[in-house]
mmCIF file of the N, C-alpha and C atoms, coordinates in Angstrom:
data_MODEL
# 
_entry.id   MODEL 
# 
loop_
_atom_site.group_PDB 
_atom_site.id 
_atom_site.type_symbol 
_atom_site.label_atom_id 
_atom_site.label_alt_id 
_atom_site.label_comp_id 
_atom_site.label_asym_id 
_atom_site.label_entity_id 
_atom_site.label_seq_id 
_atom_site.pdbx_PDB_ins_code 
_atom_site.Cartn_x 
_atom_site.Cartn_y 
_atom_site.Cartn_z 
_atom_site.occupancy 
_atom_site.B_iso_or_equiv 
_atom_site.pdbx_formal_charge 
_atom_site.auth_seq_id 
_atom_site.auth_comp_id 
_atom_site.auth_asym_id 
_atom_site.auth_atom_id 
_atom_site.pdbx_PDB_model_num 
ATOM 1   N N  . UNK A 1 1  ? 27.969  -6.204  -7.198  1.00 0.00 ? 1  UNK A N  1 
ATOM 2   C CA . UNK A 1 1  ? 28.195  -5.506  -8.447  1.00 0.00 ? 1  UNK A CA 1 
ATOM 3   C C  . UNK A 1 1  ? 27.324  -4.247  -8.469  1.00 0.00 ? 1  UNK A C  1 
ATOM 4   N N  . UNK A 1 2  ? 27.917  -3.258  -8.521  1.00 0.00 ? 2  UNK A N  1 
ATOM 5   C CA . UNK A 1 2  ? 27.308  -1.778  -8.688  1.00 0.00 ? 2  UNK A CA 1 
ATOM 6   C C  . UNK A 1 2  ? 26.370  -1.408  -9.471  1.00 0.00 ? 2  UNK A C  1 
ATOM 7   N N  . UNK A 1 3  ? 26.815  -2.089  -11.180 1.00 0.00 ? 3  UNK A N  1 
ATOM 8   C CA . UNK A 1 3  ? 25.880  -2.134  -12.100 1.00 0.00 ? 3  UNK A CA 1 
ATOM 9   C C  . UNK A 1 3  ? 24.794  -2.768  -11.891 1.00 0.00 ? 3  UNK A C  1 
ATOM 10  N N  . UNK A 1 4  ? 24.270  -3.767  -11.207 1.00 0.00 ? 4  UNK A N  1 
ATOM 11  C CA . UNK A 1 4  ? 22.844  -4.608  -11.200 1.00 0.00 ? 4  UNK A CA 1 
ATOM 12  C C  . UNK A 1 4  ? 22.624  -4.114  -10.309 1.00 0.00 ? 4  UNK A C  1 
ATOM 13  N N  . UNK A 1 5  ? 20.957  -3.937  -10.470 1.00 0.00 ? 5  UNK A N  1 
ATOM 14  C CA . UNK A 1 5  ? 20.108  -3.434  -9.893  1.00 0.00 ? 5  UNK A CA 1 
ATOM 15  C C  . UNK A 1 5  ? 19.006  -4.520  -8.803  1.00 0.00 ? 5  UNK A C  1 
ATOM 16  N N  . UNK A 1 6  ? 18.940  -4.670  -8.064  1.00 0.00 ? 6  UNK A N  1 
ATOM 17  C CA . UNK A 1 6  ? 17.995  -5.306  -7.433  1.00 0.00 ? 6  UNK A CA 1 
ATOM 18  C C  . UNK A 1 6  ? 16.436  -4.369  -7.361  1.00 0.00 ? 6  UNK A C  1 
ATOM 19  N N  . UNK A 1 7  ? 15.818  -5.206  -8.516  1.00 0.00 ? 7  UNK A N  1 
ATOM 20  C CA . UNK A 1 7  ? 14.047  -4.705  -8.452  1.00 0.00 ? 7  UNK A CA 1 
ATOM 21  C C  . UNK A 1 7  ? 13.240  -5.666  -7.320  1.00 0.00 ? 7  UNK A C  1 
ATOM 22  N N  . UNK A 1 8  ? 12.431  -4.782  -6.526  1.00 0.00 ? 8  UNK A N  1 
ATOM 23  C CA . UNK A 1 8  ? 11.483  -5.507  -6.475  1.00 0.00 ? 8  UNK A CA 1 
ATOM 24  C C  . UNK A 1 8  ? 9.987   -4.449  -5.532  1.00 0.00 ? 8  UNK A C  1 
ATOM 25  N N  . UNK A 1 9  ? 9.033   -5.152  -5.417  1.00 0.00 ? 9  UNK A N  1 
ATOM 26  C CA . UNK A 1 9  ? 8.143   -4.356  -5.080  1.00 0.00 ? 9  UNK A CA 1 
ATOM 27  C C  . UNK A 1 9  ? 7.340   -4.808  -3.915  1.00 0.00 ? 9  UNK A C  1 
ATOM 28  N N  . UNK A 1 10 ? 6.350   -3.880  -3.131  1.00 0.00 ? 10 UNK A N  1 
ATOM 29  C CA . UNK A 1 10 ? 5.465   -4.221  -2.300  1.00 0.00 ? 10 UNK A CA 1 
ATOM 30  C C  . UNK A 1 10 ? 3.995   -4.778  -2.519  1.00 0.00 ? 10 UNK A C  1 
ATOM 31  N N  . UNK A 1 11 ? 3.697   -6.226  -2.079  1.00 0.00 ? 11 UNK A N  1 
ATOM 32  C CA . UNK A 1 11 ? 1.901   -6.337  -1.592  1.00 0.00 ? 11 UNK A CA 1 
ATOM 33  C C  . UNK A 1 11 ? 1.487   -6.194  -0.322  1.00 0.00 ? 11 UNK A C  1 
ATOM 34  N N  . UNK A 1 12 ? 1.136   -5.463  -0.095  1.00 0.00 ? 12 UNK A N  1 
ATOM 35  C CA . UNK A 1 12 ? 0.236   -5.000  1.208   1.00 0.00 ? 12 UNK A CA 1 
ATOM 36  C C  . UNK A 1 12 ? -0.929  -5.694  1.232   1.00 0.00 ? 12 UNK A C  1 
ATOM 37  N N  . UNK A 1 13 ? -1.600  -6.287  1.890   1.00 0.00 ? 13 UNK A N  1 
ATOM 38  C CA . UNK A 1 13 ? -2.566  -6.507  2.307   1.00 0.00 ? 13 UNK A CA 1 
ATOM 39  C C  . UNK A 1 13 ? -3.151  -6.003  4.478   1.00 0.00 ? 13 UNK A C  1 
ATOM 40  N N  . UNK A 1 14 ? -4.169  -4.723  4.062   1.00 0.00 ? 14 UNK A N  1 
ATOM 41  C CA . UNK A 1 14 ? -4.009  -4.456  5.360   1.00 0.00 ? 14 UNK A CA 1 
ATOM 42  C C  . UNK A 1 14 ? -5.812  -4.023  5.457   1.00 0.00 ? 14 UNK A C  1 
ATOM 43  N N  . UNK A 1 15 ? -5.701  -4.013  7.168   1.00 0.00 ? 15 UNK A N  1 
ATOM 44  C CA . UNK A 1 15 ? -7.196  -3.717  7.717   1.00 0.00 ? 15 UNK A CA 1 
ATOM 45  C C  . UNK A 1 15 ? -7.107  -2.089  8.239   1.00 0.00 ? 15 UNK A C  1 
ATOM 46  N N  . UNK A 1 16 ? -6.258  -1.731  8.057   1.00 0.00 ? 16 UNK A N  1 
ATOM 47  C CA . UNK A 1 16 ? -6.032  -0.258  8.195   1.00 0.00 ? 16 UNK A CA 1 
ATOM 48  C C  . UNK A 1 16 ? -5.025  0.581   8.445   1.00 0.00 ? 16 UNK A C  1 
ATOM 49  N N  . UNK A 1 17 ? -4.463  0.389   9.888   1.00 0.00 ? 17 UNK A N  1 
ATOM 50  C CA . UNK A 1 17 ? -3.171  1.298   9.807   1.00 0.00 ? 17 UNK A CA 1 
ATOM 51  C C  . UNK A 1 17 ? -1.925  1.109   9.248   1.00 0.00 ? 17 UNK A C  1 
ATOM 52  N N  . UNK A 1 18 ? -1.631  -0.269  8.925   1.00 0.00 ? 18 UNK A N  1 
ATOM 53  C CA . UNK A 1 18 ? -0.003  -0.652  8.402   1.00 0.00 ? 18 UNK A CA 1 
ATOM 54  C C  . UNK A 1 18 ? -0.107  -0.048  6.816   1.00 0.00 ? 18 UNK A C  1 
ATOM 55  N N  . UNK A 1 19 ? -1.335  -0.213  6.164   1.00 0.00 ? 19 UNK A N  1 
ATOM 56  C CA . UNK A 1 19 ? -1.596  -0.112  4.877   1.00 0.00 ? 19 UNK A CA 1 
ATOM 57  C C  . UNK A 1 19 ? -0.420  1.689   4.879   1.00 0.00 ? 19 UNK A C  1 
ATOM 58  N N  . UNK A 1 20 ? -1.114  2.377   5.495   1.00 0.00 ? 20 UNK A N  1 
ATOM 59  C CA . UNK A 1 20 ? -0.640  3.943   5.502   1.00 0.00 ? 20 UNK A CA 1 
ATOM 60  C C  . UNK A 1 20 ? 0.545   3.975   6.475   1.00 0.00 ? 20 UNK A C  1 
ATOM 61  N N  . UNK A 1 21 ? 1.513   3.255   7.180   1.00 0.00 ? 21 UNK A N  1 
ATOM 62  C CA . UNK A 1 21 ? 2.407   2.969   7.595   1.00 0.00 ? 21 UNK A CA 1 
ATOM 63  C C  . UNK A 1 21 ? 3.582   2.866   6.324   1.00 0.00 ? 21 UNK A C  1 
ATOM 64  N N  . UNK A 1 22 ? 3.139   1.572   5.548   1.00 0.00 ? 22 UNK A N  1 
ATOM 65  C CA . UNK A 1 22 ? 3.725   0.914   4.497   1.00 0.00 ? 22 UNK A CA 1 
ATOM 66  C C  . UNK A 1 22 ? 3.592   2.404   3.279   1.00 0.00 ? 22 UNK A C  1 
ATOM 67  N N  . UNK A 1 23 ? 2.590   2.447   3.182   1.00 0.00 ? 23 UNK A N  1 
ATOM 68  C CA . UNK A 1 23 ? 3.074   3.878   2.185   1.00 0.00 ? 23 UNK A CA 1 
ATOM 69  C C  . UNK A 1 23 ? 3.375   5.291   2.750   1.00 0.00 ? 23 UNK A C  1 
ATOM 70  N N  . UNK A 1 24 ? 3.490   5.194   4.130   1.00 0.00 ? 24 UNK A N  1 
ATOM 71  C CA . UNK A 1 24 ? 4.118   6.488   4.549   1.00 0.00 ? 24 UNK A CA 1 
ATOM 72  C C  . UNK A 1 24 ? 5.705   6.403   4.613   1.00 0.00 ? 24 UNK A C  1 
ATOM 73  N N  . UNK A 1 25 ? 5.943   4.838   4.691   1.00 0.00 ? 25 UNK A N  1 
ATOM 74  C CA . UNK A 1 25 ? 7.706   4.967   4.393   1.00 0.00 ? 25 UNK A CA 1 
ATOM 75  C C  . UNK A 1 25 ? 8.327   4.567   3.305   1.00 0.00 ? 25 UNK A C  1 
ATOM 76  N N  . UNK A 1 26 ? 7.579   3.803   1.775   1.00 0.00 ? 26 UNK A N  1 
ATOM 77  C CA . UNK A 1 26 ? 8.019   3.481   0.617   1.00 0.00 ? 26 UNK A CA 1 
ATOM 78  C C  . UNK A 1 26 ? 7.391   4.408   -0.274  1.00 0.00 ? 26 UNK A C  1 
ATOM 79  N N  . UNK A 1 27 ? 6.232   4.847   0.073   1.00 0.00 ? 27 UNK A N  1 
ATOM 80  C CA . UNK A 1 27 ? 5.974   5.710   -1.577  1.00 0.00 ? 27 UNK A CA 1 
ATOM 81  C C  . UNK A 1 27 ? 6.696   6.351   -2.551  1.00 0.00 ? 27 UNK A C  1 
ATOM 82  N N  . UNK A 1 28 ? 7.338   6.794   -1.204  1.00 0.00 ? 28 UNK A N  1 
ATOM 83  C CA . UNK A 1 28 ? 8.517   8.009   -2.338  1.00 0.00 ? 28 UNK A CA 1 
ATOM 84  C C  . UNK A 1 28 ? 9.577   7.419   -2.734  1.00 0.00 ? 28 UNK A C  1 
ATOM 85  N N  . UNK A 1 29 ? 9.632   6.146   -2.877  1.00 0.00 ? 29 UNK A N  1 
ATOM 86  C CA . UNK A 1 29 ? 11.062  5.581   -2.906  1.00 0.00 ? 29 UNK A CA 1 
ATOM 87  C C  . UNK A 1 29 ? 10.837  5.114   -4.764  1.00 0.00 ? 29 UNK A C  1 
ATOM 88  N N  . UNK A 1 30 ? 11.657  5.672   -5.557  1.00 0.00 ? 30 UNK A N  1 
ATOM 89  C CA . UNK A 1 30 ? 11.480  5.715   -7.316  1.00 0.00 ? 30 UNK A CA 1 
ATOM 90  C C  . UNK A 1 30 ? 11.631  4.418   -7.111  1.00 0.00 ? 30 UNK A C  1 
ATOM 91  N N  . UNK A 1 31 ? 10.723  3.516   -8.147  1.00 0.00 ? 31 UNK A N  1 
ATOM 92  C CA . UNK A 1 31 ? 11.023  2.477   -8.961  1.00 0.00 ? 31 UNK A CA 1 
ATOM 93  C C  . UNK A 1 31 ? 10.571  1.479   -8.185  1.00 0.00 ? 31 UNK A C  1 
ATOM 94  N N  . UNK A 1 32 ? 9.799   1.515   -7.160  1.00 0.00 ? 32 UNK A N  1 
ATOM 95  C CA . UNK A 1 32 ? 9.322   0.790   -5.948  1.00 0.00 ? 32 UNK A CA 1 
ATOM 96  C C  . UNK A 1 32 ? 7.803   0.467   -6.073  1.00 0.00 ? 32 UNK A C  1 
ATOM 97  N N  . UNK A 1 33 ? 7.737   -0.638  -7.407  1.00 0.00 ? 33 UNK A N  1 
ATOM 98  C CA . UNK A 1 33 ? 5.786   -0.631  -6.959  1.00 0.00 ? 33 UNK A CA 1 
ATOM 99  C C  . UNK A 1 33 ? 5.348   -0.961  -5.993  1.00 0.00 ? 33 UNK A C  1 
ATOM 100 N N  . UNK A 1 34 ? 4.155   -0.537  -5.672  1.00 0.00 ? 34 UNK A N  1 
ATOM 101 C CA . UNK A 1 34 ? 3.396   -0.973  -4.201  1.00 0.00 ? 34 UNK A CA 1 
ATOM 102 C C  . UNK A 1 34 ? 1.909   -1.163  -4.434  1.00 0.00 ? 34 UNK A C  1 
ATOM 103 N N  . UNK A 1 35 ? 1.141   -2.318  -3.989  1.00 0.00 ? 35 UNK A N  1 
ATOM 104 C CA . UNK A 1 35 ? 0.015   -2.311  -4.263  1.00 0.00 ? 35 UNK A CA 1 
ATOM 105 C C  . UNK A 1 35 ? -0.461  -2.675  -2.800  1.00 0.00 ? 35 UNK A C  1 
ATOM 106 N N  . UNK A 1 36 ? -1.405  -1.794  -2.504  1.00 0.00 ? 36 UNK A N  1 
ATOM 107 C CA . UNK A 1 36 ? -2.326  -2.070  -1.323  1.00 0.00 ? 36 UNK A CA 1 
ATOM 108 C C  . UNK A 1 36 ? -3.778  -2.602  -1.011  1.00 0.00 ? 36 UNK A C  1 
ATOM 109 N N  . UNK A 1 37 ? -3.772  -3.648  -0.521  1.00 0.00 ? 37 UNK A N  1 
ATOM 110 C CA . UNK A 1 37 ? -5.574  -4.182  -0.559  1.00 0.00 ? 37 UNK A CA 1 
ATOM 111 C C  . UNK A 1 37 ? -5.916  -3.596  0.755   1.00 0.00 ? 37 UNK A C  1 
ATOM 112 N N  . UNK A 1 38 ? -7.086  -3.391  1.052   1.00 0.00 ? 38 UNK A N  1 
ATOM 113 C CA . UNK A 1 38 ? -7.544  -2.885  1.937   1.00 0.00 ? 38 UNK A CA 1 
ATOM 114 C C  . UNK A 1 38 ? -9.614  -3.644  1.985   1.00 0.00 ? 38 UNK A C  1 
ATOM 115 N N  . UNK A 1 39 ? -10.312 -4.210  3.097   1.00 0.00 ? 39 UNK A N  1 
ATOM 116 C CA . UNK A 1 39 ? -11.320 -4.434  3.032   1.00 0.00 ? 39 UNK A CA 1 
ATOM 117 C C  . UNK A 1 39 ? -12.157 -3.194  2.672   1.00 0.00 ? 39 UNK A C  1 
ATOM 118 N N  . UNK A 1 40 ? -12.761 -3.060  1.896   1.00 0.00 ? 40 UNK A N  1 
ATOM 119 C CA . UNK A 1 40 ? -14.466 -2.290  1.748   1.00 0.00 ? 40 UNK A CA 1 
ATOM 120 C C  . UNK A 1 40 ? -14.629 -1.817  2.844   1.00 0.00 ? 40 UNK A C  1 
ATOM 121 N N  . UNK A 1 41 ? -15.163 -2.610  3.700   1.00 0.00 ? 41 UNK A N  1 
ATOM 122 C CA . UNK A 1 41 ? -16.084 -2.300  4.607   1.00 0.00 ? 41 UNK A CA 1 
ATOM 123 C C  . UNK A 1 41 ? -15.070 -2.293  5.950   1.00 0.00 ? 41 UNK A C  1 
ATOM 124 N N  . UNK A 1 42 ? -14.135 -2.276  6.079   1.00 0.00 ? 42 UNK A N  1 
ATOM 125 C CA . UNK A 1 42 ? -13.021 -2.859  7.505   1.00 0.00 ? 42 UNK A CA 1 
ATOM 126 C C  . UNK A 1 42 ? -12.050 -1.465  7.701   1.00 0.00 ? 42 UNK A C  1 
ATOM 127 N N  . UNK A 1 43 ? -12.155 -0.595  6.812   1.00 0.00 ? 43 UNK A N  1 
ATOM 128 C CA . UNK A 1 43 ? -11.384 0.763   7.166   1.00 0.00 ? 43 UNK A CA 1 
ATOM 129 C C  . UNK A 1 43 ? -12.354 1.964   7.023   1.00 0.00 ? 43 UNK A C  1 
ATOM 130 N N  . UNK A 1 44 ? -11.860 3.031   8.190   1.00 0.00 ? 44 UNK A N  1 
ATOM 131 C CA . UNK A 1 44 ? -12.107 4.128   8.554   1.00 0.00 ? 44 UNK A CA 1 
ATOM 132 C C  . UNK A 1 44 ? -11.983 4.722   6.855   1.00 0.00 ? 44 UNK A C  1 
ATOM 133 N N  . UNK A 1 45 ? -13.315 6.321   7.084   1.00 0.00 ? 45 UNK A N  1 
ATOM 134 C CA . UNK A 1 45 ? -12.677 6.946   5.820   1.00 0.00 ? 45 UNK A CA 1 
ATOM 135 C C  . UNK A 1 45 ? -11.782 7.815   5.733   1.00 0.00 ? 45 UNK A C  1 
ATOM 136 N N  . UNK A 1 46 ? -11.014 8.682   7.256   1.00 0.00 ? 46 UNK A N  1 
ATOM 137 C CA . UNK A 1 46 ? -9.986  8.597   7.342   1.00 0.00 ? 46 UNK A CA 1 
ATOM 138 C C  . UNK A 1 46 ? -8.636  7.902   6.403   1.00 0.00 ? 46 UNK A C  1 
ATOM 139 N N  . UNK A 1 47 ? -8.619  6.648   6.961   1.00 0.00 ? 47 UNK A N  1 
ATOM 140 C CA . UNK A 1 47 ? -7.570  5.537   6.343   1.00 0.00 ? 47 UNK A CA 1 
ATOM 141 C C  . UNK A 1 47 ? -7.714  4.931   4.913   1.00 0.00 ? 47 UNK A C  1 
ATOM 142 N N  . UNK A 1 48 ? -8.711  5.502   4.525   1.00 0.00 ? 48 UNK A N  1 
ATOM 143 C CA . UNK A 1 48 ? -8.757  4.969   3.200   1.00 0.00 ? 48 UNK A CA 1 
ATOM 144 C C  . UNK A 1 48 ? -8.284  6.247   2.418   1.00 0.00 ? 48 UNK A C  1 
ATOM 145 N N  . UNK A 1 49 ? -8.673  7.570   3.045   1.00 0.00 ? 49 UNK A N  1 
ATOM 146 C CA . UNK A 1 49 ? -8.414  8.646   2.496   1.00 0.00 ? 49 UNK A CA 1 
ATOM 147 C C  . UNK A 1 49 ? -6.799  8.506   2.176   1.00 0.00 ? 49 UNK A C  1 
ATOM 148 N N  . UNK A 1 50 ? -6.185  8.266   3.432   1.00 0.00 ? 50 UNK A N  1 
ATOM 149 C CA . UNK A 1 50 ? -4.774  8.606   3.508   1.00 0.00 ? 50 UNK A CA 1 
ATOM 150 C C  . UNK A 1 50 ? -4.282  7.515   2.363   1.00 0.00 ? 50 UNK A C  1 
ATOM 151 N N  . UNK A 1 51 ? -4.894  6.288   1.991   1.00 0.00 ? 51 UNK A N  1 
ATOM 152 C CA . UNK A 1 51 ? -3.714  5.265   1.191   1.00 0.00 ? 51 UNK A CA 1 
ATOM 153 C C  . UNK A 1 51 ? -4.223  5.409   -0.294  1.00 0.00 ? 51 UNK A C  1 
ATOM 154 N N  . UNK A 1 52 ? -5.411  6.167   -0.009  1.00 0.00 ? 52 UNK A N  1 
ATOM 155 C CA . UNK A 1 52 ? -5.800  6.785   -1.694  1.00 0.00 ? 52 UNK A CA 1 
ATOM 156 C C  . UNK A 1 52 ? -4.845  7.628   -2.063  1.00 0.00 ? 52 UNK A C  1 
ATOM 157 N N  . UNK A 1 53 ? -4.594  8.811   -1.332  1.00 0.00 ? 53 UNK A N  1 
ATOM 158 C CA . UNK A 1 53 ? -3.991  9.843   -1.889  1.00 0.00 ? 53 UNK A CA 1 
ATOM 159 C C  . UNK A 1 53 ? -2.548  10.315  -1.769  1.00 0.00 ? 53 UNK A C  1 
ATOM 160 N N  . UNK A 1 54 ? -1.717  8.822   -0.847  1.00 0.00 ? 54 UNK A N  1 
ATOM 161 C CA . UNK A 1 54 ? -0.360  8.543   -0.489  1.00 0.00 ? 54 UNK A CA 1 
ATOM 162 C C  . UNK A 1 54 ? 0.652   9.097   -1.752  1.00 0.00 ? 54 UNK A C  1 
ATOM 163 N N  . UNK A 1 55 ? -0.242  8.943   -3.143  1.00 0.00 ? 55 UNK A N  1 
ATOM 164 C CA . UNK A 1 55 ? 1.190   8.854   -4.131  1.00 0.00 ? 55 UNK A CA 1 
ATOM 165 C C  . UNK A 1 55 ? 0.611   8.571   -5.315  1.00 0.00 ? 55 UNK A C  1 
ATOM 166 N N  . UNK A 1 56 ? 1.038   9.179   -6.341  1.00 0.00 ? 56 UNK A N  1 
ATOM 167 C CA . UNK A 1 56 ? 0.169   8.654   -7.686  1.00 0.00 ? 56 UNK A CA 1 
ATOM 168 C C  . UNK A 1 56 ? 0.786   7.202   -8.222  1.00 0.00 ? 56 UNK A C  1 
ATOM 169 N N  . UNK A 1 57 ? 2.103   7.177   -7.379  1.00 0.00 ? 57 UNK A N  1 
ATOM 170 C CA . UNK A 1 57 ? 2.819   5.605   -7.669  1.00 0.00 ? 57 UNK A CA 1 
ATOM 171 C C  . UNK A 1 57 ? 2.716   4.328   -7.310  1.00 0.00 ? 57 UNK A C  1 
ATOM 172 N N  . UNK A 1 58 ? 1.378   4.458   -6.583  1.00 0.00 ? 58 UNK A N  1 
ATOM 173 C CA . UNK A 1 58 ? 0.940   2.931   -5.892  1.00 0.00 ? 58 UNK A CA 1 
ATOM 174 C C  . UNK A 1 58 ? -0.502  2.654   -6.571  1.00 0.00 ? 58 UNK A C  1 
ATOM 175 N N  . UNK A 1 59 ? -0.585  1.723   -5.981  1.00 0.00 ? 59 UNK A N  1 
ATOM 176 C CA . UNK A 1 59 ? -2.439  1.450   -6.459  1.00 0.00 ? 59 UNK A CA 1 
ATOM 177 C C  . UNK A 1 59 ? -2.869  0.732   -5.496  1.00 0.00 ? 59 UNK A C  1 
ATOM 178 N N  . UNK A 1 60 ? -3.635  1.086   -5.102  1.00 0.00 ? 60 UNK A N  1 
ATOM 179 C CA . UNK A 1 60 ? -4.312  0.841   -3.470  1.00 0.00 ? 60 UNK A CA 1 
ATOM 180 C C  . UNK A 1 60 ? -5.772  0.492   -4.251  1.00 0.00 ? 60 UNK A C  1 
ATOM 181 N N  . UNK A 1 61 ? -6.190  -1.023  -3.784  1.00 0.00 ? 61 UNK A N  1 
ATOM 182 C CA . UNK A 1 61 ? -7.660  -1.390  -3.740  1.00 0.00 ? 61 UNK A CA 1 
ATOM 183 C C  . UNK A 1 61 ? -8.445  -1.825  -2.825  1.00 0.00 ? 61 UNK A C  1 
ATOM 184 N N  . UNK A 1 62 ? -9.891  -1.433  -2.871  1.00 0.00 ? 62 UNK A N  1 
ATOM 185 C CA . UNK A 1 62 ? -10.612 -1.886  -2.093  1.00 0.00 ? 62 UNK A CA 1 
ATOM 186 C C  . UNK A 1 62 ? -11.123 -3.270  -2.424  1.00 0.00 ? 62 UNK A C  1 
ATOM 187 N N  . UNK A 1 63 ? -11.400 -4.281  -1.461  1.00 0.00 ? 63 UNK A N  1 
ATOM 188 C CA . UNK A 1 63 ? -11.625 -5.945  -1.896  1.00 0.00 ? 63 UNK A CA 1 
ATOM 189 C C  . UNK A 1 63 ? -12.995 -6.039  -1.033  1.00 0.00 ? 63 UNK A C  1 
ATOM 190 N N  . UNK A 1 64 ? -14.211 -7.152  -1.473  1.00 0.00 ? 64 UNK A N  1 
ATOM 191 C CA . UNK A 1 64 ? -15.096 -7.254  -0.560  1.00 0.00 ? 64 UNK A CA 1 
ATOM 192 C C  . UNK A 1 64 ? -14.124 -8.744  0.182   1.00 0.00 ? 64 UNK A C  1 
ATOM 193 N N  . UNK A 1 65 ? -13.518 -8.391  0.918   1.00 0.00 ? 65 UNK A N  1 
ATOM 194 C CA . UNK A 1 65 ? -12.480 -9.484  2.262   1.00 0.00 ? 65 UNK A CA 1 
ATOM 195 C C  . UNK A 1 65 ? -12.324 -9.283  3.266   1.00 0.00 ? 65 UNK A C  1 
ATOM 196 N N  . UNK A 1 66 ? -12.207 -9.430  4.413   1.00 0.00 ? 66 UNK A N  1 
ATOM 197 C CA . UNK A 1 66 ? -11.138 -9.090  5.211   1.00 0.00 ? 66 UNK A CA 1 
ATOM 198 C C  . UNK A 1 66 ? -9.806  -9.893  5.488   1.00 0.00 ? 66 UNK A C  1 
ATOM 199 N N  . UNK A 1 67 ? -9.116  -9.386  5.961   1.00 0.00 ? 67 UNK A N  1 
ATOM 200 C CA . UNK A 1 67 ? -7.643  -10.018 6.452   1.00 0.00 ? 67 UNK A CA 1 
ATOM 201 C C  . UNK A 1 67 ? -7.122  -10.192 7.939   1.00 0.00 ? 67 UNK A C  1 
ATOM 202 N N  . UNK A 1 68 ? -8.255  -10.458 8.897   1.00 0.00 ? 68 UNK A N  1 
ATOM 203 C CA . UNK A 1 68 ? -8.579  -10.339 9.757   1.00 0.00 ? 68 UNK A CA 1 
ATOM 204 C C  . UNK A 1 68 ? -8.161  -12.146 9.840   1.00 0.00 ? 68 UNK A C  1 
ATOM 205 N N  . UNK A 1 69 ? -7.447  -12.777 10.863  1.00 0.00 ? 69 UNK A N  1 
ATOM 206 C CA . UNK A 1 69 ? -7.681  -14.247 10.338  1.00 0.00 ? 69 UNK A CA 1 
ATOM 207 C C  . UNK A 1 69 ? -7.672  -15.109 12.132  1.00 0.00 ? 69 UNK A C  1 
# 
């Protein structure tokens, strides 16, 4: 059906490069939330730079975690 819409959104949880992978190919996509965790201490400031400033439409946090397992 044309009329319904299928919503849904992204959780990221990353140690560095997929994080800016994942918002280098959904950010721009309207209506698409995305939230990114990222460790404190486990990314370059490089890579934190890039998933900070990907998009004013996501929200990217820093966690004291890693995802390293």
């Amino acid at each position: 059906d044309k009329t319904k819409s299928n919503r849904f959104g992204l959780l990221v949880a990353t140690s560095g490069d997929t994080g800016c992978a994942v918002l280098d190919a959904f950010a721009r996509l309207p209506g698409t939330p995305i939230v990114v965790l990222y460790p404190n201490t486990g990314v370059s400031t490089i890579q934190k730079a890039q998933m900070q400033t990907a998009s004013n439409d996501v929200c990217v946090l820093g966690v004291d975690a890693d995802f390293d397992f």
